[in-house]
Jmol script that loads the backbone (N, CA, C; Angstrom):
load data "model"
ATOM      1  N   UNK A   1       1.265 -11.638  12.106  1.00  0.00           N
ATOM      2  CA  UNK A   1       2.285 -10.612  12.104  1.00  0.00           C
ATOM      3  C   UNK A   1       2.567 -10.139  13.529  1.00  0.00           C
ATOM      4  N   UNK A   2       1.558  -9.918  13.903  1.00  0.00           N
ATOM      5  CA  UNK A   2       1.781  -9.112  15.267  1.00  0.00           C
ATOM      6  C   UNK A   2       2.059 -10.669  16.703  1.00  0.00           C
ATOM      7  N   UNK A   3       1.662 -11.334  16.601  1.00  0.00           N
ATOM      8  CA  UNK A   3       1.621 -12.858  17.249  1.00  0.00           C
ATOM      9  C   UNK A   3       2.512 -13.821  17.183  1.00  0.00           C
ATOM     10  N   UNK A   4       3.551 -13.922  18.472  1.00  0.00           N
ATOM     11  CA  UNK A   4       4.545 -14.377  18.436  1.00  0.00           C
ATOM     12  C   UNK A   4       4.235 -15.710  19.482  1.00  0.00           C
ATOM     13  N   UNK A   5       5.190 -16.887  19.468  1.00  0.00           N
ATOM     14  CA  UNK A   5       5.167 -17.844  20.420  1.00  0.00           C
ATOM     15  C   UNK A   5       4.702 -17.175  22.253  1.00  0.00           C
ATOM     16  N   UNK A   6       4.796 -18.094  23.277  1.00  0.00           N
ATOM     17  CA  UNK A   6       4.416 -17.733  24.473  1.00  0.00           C
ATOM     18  C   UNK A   6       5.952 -17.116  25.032  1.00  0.00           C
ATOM     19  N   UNK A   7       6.510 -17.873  24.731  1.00  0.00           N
ATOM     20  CA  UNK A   7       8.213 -17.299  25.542  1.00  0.00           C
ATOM     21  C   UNK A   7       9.162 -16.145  24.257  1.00  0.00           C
ATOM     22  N   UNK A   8       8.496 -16.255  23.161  1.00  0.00           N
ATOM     23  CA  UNK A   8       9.419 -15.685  21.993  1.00  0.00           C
ATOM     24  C   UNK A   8       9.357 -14.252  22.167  1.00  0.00           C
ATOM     25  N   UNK A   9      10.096 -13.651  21.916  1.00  0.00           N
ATOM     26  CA  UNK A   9      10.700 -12.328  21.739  1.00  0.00           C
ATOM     27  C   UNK A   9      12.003 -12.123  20.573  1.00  0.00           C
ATOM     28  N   UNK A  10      11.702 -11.087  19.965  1.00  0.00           N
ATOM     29  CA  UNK A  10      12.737 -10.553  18.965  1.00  0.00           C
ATOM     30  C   UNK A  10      11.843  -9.488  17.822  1.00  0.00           C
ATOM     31  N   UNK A  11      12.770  -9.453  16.602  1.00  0.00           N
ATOM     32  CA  UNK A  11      12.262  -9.026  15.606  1.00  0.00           C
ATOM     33  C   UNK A  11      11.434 -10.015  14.646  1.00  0.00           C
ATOM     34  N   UNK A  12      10.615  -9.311  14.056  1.00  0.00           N
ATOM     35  CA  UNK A  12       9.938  -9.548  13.006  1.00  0.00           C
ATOM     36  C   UNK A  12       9.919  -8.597  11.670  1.00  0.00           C
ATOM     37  N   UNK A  13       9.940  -9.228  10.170  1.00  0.00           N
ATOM     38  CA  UNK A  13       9.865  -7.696   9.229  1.00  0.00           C
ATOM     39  C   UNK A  13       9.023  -8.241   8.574  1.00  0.00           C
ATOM     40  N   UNK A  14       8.467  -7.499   7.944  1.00  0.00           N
ATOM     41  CA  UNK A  14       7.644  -7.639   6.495  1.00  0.00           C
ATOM     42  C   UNK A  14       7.284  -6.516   5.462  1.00  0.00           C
ATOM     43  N   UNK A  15       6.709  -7.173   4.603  1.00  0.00           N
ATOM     44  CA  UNK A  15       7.075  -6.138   3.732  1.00  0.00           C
ATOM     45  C   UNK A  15       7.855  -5.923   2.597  1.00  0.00           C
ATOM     46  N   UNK A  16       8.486  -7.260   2.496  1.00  0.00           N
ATOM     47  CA  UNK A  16      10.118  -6.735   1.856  1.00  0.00           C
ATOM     48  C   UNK A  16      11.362  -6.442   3.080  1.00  0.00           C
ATOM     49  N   UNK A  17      10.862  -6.674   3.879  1.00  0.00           N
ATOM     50  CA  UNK A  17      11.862  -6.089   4.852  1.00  0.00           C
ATOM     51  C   UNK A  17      11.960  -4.518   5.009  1.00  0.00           C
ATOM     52  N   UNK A  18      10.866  -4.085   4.558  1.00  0.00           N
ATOM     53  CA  UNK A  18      10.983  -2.356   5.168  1.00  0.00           C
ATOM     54  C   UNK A  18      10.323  -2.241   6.123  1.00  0.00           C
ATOM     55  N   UNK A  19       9.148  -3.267   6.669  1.00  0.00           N
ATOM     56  CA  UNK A  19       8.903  -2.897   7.932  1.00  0.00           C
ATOM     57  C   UNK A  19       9.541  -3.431   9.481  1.00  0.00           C
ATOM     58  N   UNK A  20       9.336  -3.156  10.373  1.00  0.00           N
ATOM     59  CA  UNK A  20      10.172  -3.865  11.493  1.00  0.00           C
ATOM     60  C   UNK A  20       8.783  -4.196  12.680  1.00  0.00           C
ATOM     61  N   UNK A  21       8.523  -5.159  12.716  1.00  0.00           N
ATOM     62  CA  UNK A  21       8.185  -5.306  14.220  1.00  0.00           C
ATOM     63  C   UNK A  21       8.615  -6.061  15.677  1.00  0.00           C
ATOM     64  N   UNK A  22       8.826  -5.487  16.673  1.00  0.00           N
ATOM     65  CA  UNK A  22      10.057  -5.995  17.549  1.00  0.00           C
ATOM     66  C   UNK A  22       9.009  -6.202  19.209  1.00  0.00           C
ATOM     67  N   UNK A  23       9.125  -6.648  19.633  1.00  0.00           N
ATOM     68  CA  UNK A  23       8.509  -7.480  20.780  1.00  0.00           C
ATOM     69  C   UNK A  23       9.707  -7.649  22.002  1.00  0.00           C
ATOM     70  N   UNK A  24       9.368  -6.841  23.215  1.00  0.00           N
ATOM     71  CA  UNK A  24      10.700  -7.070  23.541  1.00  0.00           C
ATOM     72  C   UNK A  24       9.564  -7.486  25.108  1.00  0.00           C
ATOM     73  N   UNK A  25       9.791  -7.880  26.197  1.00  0.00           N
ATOM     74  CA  UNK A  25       9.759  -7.991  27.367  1.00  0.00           C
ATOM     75  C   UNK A  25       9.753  -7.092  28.343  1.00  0.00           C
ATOM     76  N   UNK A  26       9.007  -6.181  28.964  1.00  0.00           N
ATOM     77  CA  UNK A  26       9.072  -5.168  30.036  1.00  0.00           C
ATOM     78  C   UNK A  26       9.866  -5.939  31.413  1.00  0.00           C
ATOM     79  N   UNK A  27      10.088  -5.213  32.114  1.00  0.00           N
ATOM     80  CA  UNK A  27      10.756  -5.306  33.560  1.00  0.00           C
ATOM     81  C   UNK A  27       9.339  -5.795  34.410  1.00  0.00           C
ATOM     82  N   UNK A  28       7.994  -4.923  33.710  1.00  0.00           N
ATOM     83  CA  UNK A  28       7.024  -5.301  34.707  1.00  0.00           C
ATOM     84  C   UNK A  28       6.623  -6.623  34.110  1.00  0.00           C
ATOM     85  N   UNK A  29       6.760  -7.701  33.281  1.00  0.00           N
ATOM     86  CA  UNK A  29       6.413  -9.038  32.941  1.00  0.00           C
ATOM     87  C   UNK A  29       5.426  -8.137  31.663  1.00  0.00           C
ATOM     88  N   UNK A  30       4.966  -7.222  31.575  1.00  0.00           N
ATOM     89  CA  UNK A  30       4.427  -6.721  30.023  1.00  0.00           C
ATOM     90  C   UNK A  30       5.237  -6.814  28.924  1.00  0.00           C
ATOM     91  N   UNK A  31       4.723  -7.455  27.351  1.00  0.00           N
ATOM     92  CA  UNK A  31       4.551  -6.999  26.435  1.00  0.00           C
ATOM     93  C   UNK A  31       5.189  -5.768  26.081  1.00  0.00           C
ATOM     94  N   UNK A  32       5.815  -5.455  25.124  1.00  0.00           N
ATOM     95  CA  UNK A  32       6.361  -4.148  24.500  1.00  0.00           C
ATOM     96  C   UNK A  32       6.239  -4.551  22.715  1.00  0.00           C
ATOM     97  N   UNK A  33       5.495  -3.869  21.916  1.00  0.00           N
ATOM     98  CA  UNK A  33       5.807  -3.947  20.744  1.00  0.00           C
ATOM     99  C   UNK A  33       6.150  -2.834  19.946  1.00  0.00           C
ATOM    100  N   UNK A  34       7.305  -2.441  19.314  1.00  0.00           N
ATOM    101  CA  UNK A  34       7.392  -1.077  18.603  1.00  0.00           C
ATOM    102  C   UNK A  34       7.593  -1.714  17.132  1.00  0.00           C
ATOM    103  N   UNK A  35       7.074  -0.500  16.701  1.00  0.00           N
ATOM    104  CA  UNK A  35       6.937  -0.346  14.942  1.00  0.00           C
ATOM    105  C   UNK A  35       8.059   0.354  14.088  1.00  0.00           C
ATOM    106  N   UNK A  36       8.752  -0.390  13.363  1.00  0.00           N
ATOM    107  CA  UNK A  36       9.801   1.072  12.439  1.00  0.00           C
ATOM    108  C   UNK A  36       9.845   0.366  11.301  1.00  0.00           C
ATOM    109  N   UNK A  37      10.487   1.611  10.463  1.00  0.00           N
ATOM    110  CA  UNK A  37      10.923   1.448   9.117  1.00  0.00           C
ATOM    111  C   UNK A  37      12.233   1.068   8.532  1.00  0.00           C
ATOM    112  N   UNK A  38      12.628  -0.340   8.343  1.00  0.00           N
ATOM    113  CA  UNK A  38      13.879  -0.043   8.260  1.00  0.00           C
ATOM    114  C   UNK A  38      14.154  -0.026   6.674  1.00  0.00           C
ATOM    115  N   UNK A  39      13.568  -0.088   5.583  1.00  0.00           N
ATOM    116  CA  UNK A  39      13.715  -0.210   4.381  1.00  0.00           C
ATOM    117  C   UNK A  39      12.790   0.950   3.398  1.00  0.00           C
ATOM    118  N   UNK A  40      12.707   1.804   3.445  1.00  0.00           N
ATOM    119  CA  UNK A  40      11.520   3.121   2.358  1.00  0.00           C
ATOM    120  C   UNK A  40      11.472   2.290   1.450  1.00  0.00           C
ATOM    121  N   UNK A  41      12.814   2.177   0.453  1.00  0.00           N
ATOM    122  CA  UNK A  41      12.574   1.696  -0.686  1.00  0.00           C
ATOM    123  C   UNK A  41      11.161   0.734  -1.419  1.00  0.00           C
ATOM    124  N   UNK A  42      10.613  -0.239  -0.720  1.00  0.00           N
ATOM    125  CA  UNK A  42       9.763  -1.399  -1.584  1.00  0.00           C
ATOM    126  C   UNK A  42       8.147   0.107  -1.134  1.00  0.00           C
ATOM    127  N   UNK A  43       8.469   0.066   0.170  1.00  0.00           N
ATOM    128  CA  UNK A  43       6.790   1.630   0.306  1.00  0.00           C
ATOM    129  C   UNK A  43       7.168   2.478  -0.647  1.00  0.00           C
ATOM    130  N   UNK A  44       7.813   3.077  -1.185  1.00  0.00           N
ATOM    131  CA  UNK A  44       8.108   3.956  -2.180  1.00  0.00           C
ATOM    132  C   UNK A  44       7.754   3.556  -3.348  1.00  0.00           C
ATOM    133  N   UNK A  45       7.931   2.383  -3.531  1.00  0.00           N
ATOM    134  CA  UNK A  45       7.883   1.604  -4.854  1.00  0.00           C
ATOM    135  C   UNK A  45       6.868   1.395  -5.035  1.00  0.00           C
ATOM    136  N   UNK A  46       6.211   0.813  -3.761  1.00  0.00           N
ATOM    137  CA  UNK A  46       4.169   0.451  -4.186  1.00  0.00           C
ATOM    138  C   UNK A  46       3.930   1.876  -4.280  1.00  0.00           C
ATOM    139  N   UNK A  47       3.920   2.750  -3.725  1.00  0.00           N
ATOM    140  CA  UNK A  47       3.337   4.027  -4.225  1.00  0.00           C
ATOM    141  C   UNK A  47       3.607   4.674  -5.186  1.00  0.00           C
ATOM    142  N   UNK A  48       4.401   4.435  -6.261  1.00  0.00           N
ATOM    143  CA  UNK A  48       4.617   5.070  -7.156  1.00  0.00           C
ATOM    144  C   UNK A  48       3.940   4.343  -8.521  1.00  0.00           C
ATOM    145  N   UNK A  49       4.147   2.855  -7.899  1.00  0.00           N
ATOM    146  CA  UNK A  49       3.518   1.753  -8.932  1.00  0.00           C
ATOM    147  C   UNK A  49       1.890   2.008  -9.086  1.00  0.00           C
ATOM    148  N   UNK A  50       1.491   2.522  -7.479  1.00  0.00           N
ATOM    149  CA  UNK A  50      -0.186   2.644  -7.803  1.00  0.00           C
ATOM    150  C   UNK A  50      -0.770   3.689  -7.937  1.00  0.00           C
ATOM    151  N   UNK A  51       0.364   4.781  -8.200  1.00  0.00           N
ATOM    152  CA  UNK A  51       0.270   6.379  -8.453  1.00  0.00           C
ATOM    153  C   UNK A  51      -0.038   6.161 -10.212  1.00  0.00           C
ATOM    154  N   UNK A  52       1.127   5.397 -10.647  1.00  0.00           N
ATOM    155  CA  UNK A  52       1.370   5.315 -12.035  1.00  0.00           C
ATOM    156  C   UNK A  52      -0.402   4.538 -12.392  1.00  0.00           C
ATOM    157  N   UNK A  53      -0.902   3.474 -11.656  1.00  0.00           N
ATOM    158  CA  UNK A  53      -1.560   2.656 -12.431  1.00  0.00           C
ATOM    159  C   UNK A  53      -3.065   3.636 -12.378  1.00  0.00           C
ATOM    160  N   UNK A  54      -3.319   3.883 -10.927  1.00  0.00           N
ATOM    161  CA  UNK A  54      -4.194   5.371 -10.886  1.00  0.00           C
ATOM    162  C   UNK A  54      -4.591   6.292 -12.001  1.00  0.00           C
ATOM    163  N   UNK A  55      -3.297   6.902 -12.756  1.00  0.00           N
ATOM    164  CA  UNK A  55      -3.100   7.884 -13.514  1.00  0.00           C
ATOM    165  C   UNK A  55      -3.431   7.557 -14.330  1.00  0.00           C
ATOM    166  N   UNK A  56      -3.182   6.002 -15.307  1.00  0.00           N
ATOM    167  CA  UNK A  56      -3.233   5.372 -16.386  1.00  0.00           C
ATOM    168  C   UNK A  56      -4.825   5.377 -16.211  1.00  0.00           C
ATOM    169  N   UNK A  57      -5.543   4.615 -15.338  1.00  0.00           N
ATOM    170  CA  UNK A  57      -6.978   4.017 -14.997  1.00  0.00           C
ATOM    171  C   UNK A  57      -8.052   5.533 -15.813  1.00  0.00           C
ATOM    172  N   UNK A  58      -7.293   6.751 -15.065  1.00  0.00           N
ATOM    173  CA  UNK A  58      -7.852   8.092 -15.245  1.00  0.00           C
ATOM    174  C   UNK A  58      -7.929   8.487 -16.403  1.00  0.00           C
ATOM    175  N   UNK A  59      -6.666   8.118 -17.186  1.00  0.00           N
ATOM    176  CA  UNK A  59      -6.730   8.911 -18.271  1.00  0.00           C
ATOM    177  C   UNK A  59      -7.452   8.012 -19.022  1.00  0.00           C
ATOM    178  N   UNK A  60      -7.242   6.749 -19.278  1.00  0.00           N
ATOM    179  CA  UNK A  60      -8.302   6.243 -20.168  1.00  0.00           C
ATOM    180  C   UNK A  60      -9.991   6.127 -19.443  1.00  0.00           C
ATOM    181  N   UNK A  61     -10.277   6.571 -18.662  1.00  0.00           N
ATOM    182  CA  UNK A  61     -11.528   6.537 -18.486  1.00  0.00           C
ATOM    183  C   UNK A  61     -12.028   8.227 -19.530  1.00  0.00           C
ATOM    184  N   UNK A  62     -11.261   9.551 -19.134  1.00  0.00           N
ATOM    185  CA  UNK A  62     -11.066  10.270 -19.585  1.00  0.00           C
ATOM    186  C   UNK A  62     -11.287   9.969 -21.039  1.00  0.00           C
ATOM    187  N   UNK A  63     -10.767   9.785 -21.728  1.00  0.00           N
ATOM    188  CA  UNK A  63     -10.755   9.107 -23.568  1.00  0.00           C
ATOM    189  C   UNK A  63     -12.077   8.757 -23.789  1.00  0.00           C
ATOM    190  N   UNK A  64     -12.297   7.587 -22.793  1.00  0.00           N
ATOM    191  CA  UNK A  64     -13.270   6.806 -23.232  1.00  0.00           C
ATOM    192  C   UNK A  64     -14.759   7.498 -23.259  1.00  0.00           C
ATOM    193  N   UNK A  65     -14.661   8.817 -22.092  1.00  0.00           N
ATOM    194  CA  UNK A  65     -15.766   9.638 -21.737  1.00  0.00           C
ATOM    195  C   UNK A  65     -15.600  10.619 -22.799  1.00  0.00           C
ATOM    196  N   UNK A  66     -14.820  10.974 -23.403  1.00  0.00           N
ATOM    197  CA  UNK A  66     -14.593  12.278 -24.501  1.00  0.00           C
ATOM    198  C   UNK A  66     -15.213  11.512 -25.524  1.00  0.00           C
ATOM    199  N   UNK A  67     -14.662   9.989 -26.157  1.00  0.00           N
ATOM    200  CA  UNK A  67     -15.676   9.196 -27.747  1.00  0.00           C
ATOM    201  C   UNK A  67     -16.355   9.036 -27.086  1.00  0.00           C
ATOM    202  N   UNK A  68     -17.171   8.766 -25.865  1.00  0.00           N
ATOM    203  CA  UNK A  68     -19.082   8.657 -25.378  1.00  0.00           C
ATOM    204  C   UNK A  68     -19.451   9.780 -26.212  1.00  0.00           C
ATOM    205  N   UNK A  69     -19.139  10.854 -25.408  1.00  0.00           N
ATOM    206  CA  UNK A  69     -19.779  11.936 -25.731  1.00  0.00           C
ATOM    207  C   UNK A  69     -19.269  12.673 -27.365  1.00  0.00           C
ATOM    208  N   UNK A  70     -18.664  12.264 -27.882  1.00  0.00           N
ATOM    209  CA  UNK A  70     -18.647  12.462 -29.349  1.00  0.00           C
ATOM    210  C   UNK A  70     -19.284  11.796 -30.259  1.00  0.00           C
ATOM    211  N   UNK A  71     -19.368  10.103 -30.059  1.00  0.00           N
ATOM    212  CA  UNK A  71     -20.526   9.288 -30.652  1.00  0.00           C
ATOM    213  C   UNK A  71     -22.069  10.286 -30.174  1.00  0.00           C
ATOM    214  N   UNK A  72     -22.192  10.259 -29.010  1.00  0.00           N
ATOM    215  CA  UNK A  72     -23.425  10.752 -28.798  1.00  0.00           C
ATOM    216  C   UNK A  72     -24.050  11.923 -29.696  1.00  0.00           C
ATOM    217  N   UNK A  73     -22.977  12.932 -29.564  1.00  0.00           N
ATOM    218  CA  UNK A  73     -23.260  14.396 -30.881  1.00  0.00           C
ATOM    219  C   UNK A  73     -23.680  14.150 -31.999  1.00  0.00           C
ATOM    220  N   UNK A  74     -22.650  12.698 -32.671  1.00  0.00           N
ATOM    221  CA  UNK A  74     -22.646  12.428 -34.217  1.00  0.00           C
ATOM    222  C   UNK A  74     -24.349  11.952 -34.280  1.00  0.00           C
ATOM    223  N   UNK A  75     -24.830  11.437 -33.233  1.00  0.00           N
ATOM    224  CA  UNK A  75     -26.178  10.724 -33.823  1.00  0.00           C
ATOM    225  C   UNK A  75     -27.303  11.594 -34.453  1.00  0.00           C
ATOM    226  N   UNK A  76     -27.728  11.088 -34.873  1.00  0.00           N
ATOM    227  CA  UNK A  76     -29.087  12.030 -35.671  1.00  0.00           C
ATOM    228  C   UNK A  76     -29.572  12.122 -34.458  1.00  0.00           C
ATOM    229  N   UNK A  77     -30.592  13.302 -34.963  1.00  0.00           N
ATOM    230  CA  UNK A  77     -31.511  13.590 -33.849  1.00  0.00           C
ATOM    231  C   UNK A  77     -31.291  14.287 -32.637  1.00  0.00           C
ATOM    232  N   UNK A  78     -30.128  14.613 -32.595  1.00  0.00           N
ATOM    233  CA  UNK A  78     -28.966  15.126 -31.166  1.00  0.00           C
ATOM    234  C   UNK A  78     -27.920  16.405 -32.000  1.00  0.00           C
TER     235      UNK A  78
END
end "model"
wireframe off; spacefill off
backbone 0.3
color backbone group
């Protein structure tokens, strides 16, 4: 991602194209690389997708810990 040919310069995206990475040439013979966003949309999208799957993961662990502990009550002896 970050590793371009010896003479190459330009853009690079990934991501979906929401990210930008750009490589440009200094005046002093340095390297320049800047970072931007040109697309929110697909970052928005993974975060909402792993907000949603998070939530889901929670609540059924939730369930599954409420019948533990309700089997557990029902047993004799308890």
């Amino acid at each position: 991602m970050f590793s371009t040919g010896s003479d190459e310069f330009g853009e690079r995206k990934a991501f979906f194209g929401s990210m930008v990475f750009e490589t440009v040439e200094k005046d002093n013979g340095a390297t320049g690389i800047t970072l931007g966003i040109d697309n929110p949309v697909p970052i928005v999208l993974l975060f909402l997708v792993l907000t949603a799957i998070l939530t889901i993961v929670q609540i059924i662990y939730r369930e599954l810990k409420q019948r533990r502990d309700q089997l557990l009550s029902e047993m004799p002896g308890n």
